[in-house]
C-alpha positions in Angstrom: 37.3 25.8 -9.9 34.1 24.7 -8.6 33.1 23.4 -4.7 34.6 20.2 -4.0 33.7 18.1 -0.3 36.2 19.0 2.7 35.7 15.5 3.9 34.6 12.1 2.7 30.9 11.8 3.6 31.0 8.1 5.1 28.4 5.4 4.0 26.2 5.6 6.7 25.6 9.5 6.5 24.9 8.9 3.1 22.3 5.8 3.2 21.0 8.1 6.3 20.3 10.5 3.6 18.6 8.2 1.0 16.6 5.6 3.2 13.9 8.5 3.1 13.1 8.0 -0.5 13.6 4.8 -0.6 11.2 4.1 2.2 8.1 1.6 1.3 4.5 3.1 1.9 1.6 1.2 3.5 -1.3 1.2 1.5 -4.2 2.6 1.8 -6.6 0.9 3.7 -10.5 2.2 3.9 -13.3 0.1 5.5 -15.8 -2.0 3.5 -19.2 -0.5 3.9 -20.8 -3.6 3.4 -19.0 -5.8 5.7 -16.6 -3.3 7.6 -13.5 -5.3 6.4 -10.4 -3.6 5.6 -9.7 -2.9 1.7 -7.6 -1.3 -0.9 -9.2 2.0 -1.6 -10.7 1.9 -5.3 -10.6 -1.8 -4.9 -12.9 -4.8 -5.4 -13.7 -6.1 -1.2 -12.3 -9.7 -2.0 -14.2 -10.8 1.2 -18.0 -9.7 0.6 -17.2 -9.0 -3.7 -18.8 -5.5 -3.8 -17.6 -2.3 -5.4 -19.6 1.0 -5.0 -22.4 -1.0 -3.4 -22.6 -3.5 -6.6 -21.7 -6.8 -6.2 -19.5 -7.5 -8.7 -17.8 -11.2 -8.0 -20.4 -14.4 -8.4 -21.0 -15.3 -5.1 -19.2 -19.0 -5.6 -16.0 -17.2 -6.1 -16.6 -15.0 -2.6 -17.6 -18.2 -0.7 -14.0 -19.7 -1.1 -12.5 -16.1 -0.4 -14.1 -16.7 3.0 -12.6 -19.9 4.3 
């Protein structure tokens, strides 16, 4: 017969126990070189429109980004 529990684990032991993997993450947050701004790594900066020091959003869509 195989192992069996000695004792009811109780339901805060056992969401104890998962609430690590469950967890949410922060992303990943690098500054902009252009403008310094926090962005998403690999990301388009929404605020200045760049990407690997091309800009790549028209610059009418970055100037309602900034206000």
């Amino acid at each position: 017969m195989g192992a069996l529990p000695k004792r009811k684990i109780s339901r805060v032991r056992r969401d104890r126990r998962r609430a690590h993997y469950l967890r949410l993450k922060m992303p990943h947050m690098v500054p902009c070189p252009q403008c310094n701004t926090l962005r998403l790594a690999h990301h388009v900066c929404h605020y200045c429109g760049t990407y690997n020091d091309v800009q790549v959003l028209p610059e009418e869509k970055t100037a309602s980004a900034n206000e």
